[in-house]
C-alpha positions as CSV (number, residue, x, y, z in Angstrom):
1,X,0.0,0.0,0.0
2,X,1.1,3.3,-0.7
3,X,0.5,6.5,1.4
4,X,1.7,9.4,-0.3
5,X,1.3,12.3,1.9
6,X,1.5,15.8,0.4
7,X,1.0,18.8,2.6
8,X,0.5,22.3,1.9
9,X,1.2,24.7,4.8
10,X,0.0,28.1,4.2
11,X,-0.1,31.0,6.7
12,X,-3.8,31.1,8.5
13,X,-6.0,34.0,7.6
14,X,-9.6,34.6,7.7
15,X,-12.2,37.2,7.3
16,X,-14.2,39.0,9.5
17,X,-16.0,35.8,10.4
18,X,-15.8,32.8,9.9
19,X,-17.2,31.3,6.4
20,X,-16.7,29.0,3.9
21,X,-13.5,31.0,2.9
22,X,-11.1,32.1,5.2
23,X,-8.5,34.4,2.8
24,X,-9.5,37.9,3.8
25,X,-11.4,39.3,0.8
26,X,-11.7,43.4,1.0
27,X,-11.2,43.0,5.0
28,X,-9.1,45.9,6.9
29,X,-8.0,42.7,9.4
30,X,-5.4,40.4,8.7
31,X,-4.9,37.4,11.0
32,X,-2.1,35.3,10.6
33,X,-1.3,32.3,13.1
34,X,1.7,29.9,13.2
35,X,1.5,26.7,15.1
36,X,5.1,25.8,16.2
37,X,5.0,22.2,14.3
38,X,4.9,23.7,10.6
39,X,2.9,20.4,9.6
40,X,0.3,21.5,12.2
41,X,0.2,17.9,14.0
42,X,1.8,17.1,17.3
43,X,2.3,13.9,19.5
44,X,-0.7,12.8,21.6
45,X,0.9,14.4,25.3
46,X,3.0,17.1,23.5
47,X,2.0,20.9,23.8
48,X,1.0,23.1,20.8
49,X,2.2,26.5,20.8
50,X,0.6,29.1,18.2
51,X,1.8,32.7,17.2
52,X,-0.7,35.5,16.9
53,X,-0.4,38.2,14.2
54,X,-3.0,41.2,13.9
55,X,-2.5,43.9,11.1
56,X,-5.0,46.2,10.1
57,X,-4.3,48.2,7.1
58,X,-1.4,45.7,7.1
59,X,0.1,47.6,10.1
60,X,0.8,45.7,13.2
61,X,-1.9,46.3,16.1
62,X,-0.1,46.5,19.4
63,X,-1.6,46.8,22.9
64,X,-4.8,44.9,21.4
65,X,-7.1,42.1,23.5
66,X,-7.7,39.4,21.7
67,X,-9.9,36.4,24.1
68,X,-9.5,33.0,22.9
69,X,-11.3,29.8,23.8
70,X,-9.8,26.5,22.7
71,X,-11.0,22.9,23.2
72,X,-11.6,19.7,21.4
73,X,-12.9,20.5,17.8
74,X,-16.8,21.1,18.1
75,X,-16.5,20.1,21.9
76,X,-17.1,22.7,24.8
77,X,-14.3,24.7,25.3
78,X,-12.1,23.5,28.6
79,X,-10.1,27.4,28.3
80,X,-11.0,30.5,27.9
81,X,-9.0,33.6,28.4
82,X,-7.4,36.9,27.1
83,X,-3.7,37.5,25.7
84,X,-2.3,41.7,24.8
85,X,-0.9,41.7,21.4
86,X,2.7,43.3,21.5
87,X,4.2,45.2,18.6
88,X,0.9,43.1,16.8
89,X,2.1,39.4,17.8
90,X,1.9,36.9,20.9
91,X,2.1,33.3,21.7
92,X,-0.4,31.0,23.1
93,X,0.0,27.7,24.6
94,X,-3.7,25.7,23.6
95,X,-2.6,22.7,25.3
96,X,-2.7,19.0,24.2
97,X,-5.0,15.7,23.7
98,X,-4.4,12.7,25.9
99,X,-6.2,10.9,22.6
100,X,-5.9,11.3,19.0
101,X,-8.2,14.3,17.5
102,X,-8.0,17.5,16.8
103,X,-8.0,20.9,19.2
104,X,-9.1,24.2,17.8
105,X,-8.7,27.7,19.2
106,X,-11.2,30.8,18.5
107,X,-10.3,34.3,19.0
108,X,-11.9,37.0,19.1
109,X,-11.0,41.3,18.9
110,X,-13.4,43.8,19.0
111,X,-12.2,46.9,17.4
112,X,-14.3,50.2,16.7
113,X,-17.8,48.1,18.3
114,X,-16.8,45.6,15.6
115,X,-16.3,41.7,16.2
116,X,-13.7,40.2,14.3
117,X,-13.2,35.9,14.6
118,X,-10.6,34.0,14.0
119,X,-9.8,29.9,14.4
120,X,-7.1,27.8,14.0
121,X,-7.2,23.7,14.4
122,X,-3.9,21.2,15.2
123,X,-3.9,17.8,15.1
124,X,-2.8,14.9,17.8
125,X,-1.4,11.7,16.1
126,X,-4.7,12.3,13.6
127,X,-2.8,9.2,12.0
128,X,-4.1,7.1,15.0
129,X,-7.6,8.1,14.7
130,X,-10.1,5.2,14.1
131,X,-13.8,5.6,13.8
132,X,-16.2,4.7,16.4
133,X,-18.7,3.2,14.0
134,X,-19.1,-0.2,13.7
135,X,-20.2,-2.2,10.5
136,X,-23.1,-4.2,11.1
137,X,-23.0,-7.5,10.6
138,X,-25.2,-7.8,7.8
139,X,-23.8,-5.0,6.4
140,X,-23.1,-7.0,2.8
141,X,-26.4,-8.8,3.1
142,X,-28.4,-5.8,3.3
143,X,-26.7,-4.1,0.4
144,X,-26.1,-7.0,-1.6
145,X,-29.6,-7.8,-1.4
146,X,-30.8,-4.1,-2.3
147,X,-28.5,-3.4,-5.3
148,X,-29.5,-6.9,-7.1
149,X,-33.2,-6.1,-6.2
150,X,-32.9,-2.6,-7.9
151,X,-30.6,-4.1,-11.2
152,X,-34.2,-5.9,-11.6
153,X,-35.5,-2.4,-13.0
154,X,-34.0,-2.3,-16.9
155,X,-31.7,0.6,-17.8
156,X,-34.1,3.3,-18.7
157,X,-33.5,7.4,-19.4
158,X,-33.9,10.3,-21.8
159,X,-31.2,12.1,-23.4
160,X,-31.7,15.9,-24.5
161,X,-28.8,18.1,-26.0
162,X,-28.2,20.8,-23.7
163,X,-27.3,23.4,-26.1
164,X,-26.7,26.2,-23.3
165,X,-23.8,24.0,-22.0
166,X,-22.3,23.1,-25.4
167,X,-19.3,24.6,-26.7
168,X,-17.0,24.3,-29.5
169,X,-14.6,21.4,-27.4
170,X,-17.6,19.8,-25.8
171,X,-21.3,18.7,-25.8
172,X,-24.0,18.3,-23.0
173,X,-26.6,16.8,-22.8
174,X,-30.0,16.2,-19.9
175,X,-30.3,12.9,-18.9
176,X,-33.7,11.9,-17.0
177,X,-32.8,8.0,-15.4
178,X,-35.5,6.2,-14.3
179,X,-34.7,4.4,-10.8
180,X,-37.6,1.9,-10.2
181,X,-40.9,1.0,-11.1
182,X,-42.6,4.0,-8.5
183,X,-41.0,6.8,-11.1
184,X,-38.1,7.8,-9.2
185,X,-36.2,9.7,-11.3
186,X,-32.4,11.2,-10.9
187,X,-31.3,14.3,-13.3
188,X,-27.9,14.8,-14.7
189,X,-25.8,16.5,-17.0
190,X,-23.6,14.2,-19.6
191,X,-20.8,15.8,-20.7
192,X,-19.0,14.2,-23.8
193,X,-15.7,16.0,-26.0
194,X,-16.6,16.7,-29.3
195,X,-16.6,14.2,-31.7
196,X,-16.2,11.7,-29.6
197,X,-14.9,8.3,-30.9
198,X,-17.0,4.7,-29.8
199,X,-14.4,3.2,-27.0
200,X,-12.5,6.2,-26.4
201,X,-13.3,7.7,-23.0
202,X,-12.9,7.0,-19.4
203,X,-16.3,7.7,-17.4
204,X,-16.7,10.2,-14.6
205,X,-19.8,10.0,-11.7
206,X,-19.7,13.3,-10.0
207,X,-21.9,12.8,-7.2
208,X,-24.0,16.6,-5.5
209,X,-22.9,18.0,-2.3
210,X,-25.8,18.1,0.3
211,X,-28.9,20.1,0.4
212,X,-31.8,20.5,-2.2
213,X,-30.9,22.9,-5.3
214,X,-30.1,22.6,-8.9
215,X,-26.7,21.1,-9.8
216,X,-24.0,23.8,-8.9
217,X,-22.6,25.5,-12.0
218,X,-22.5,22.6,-14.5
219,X,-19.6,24.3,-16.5
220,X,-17.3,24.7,-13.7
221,X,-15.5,21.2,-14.7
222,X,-15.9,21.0,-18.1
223,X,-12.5,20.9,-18.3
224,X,-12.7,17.0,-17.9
225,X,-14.8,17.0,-21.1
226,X,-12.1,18.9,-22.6
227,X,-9.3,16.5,-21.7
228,X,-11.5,13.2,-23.1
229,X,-13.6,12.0,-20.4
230,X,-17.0,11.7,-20.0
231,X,-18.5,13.4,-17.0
232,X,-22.0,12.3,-15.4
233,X,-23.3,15.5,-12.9
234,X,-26.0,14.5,-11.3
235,X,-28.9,15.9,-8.5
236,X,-30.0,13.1,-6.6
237,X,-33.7,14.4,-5.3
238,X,-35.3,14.0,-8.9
239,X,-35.6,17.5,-9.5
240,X,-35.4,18.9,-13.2
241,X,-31.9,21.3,-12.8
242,X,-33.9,23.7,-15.4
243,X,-36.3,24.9,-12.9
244,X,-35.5,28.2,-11.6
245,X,-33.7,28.9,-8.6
246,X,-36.8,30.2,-6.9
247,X,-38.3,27.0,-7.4
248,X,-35.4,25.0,-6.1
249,X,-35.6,27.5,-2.8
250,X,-39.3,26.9,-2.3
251,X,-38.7,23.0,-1.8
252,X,-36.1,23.8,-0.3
253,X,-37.6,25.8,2.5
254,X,-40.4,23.0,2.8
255,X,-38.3,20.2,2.6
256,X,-35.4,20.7,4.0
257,X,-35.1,22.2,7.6
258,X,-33.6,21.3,10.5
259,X,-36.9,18.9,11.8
260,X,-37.9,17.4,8.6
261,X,-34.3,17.2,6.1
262,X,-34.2,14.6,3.4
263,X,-31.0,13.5,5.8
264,X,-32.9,12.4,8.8
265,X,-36.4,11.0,6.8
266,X,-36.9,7.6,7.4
267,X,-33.4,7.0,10.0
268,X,-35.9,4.7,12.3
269,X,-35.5,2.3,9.8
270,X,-32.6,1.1,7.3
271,X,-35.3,0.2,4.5
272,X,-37.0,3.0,4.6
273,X,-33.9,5.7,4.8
274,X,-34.0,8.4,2.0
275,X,-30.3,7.7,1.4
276,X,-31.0,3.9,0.4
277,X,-32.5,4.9,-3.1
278,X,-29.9,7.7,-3.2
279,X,-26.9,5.2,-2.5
280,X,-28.7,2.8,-4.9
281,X,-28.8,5.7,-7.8
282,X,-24.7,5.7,-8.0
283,X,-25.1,2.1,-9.0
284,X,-27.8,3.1,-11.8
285,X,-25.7,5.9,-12.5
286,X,-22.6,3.6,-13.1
287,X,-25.2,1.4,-15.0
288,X,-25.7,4.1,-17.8
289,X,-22.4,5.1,-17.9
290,X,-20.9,1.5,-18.5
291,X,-23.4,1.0,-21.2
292,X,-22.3,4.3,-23.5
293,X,-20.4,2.8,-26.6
294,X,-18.4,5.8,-26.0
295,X,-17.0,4.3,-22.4
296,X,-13.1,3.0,-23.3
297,X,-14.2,-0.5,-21.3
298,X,-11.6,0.1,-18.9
299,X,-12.0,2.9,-16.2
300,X,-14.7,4.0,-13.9
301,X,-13.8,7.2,-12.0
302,X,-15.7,8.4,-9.1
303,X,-15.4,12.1,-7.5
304,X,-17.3,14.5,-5.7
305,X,-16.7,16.8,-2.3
306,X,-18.7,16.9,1.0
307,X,-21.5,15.0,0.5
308,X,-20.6,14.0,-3.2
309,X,-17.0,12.9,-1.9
310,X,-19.5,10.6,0.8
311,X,-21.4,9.3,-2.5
312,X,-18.2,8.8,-4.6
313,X,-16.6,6.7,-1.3
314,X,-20.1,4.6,-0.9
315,X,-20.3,3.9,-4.6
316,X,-16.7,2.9,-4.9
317,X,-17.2,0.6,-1.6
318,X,-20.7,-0.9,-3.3
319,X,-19.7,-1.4,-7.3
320,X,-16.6,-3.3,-8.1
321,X,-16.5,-1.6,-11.7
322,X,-15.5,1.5,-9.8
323,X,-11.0,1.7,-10.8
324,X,-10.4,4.9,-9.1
325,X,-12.2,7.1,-6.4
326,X,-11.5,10.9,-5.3
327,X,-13.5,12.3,-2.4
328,X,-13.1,15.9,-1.0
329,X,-13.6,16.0,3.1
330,X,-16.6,13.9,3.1
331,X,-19.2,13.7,4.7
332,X,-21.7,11.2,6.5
333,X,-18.4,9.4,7.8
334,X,-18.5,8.4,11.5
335,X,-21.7,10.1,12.1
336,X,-21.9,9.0,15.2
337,X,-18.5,9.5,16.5
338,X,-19.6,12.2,19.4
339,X,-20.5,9.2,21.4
340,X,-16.8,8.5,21.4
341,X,-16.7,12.5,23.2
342,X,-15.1,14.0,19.9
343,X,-16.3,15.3,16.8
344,X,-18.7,13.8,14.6
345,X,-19.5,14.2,11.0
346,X,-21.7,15.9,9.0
347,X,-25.0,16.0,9.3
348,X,-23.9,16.4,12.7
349,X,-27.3,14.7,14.2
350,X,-26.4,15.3,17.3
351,X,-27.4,19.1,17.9
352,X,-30.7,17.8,16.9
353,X,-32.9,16.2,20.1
354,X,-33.6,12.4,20.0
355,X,-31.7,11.6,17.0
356,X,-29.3,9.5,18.7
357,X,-32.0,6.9,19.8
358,X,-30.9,3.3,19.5
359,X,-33.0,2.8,16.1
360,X,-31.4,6.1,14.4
361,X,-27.8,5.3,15.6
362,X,-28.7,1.5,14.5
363,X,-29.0,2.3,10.6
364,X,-26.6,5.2,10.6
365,X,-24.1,2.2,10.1
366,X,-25.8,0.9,7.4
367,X,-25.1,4.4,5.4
368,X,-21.8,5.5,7.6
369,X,-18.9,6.2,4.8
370,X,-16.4,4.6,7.0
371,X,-18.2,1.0,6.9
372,X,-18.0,1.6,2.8
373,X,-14.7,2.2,3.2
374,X,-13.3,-0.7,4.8
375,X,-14.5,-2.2,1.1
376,X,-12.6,-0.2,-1.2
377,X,-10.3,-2.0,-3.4
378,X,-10.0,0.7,-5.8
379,X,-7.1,3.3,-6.3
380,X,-8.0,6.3,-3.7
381,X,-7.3,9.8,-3.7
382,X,-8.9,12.0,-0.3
383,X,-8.0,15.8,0.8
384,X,-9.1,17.7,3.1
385,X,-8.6,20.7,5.5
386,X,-8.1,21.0,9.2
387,X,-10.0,24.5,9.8
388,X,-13.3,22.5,8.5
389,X,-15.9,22.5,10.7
390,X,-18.8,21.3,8.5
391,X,-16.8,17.5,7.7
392,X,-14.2,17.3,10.5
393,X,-10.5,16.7,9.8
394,X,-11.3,13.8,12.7
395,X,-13.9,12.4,10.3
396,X,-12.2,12.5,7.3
397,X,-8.8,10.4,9.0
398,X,-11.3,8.1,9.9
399,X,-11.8,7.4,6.8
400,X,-8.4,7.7,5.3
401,X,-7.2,5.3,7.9
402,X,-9.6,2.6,7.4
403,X,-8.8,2.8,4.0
404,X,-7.2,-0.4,2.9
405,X,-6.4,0.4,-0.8
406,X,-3.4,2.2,-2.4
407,X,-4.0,5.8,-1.6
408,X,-3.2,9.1,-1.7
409,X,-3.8,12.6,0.1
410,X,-3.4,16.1,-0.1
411,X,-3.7,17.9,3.0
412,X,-4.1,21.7,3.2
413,X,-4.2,22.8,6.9
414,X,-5.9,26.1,6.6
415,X,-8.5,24.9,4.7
416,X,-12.5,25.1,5.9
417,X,-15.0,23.6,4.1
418,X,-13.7,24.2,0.2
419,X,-11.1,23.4,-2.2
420,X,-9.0,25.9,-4.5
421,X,-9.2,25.7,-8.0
422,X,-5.5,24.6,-8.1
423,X,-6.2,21.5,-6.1
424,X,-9.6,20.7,-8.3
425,X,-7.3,20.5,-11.1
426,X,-5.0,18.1,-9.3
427,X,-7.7,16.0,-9.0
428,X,-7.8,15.6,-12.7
429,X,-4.3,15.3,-13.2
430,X,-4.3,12.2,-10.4
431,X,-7.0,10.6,-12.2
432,X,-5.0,10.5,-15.5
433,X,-2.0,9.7,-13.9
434,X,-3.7,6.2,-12.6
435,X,-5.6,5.6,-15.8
436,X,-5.9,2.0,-16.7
């Protein structure tokens, strides 16, 4: 097995508050923190020390307070207290973890009535870290007995040219797949390179990241198009992407919230999950893909970040045509990992009362990324960020660790919950690089 770690250490800045970004964009405040382990990652028992920087206008800010409170990541914080900025810059000693994990530090300034926020995570032999959840042991059964169920259904869809997302290098079309016999459906966009050659192209499954809305920006990788794959986007709540956005927020609004989310309908109950037809719909998508006379025969690729990175891991753990998988800090992995008293992943069930009940924790296994994982046998490519607080860096070396295939990672410390363009274009470049 191979374990080839790359990591990117950059200087940790954010904005005004904490977002999905954290590179100060149009912000007066710069902060800038330094753990004193440039890899960010310590010894279970060792102390993590962290330099302070505060520059507004890009002058240093001396004789400033800046509170702090630092703890286990998304724990309650076991220190809070206050430091004076000197000529702009202090030290702070956050402690250590008896355990493997991860500790994160807030601060906080308030300058001219204005609250500014800050955060910086380090990890505590992360390589350690093994997830709490357990795979049932009818784990196989259950899927086994779902998937061949569901290949019952014939192969059935529509194709439309999508002439708003054609170009001169590529074509696009709108796929409608039919699921079942109830008239489930699934959407997608097809991308193919121009003039396309029968037995030419390795296949691509993009799976959504979570929530209910049109598929995000279909042209933002059309690049793989361009470079002679075939790319399958897809929406996985059988919602035509053409409807407008208003639309999509109207469902949204009454279909989604915190009480009643697609994520939590049917958890009681492992058959009657929403996430068992979803999980099912990456095998019918790998089903159409496979059957295009344009498909080289030969490679099966499967990518997506947050909750697509979770589908891309589940489907290459469920479908043995699946040669290489790439998965952005995903999510739904060791969901229930708070009852281990550390951080959990997404959907983070646990801020929500009573879903931690012995039937909900029950089929969370059944659908927990990290029981998909320990099936993998295909070439694997994860990264992730420590600052992320939507998918935990905990979760995501859960993962990564149960992994028992060749596989790779890029791990950029300052990152919350995204990805640069740079690093979405390694993920090509890795996938050509292992092409069969």
């Amino acid at each position: 097995m191979k374990n080839r770690v790359l990591s990117l250490i950059i200087a940790c800045i954010t904005t005004v508050v904490i977002l999905a970004e954290n590179y100060p964009y149009r912000s007066d405040l710069l902060w800038v923190t330094e753990p004193d382990h440039p890899d960010w990652i310590y010894t279970t028992g060792e102390n993590a020390k962290i330099k302070i920087s505060l520059f507004r206008y890009g002058i240093p800010q001396d004789g400033i307070t800046v509170r702090y409170e630092t703890g286990s990541e998304l724990m309650p914080a076991d220190k809070t207290g206050s430091i004076v900025l000197r000529n702009g810059k202090a030290e702070l000693d956050i402690g250590t973890m008896e355990k493997p994990g991860f500790r994160d530090c807030v601060f906080n300034v308030v300058m001219n009535g204005k609250k500014y926020s800050h955060h910086v995570k380090v990890g505590f032999s992360p390589d350690k870290i093994r997830p709490y959840t357990r795979m049932p042991e009818d784990f196989m059964d259950f899927w086994s007995g779902n998937i061949r169920k569901a290949s019952e259904f014939p192969l059935k869809y529509t194709k439309e040219k999508a002439k708003e997302y054609c170009t001169d290098k590529i074509d696009c079309y709108l796929v409608k797949l039919q699921l079942n016999s109830n008239g489930q459906a699934v959407y997608a966009y097809l991308f193919y390179p121009k003039d396309v050659r029968p037995g030419s192209c390795p296949v691509v499954l993009s799976p959504p990241g979570a929530g209910i809305k049109t598929i995000k920006n279909p042209m933002r990788h059309k690049y793989y198009a361009e470079e002679g794959c075939i790319r399958m986007e897809f929406e996985i709540h059988g919602l035509n992407p053409r409807m407008s956005e208003e639309q999509f927020k109207e469902i949204s609004n009454a279909f989604n919230t915190k009480e009643n989310g697609y994520l939590t309908n049917g958890l009681d109950n492992k058959d009657n999950y929403y996430m068992k037809r979803v999980y099912l719909a990456c095998i019918r998508c790998i089903d159409l893909l496979t059957s295009l006379p344009e498909w080289d025969g030969k490679n099966v690729i499967v990518q997506g970040a947050s909750q697509g990175g979770a589908l891309a891991l589940v489907t290459a753990g469920l479908d043995k045509r699946v040669t290489l998988c790439v998965a952005n800090h995903p999510a739904l992995s060791d969901m229930a990992g708070y009852m281990a008293g550390r951080a959990g992943g997404y959907p983070h069930f646990v801020r929500t009362e009573g879903m931690y009940s012995k039937e909900k924790l029950e089929t969370m296994a059944y659908y927990d990324v990290v029981n998909f994982a320990r099936l993998i046998k295909a070439d694997t490519f994860m990264t992730w960020g420590y600052n992320d607080n939507t998918c935990p860096p905990t979760t995501s070396y859960a993962v990564f660790n149960t992994l028992e295939c060749n596989k790779d990672v890029l791990i950029t410390p300052i990152n919350e919950h995204w990805t640069s363009e740079e690093t979405e274009r390694e993920l090509l470049d890795w996938i050509k690089g292992h092409l069969k």
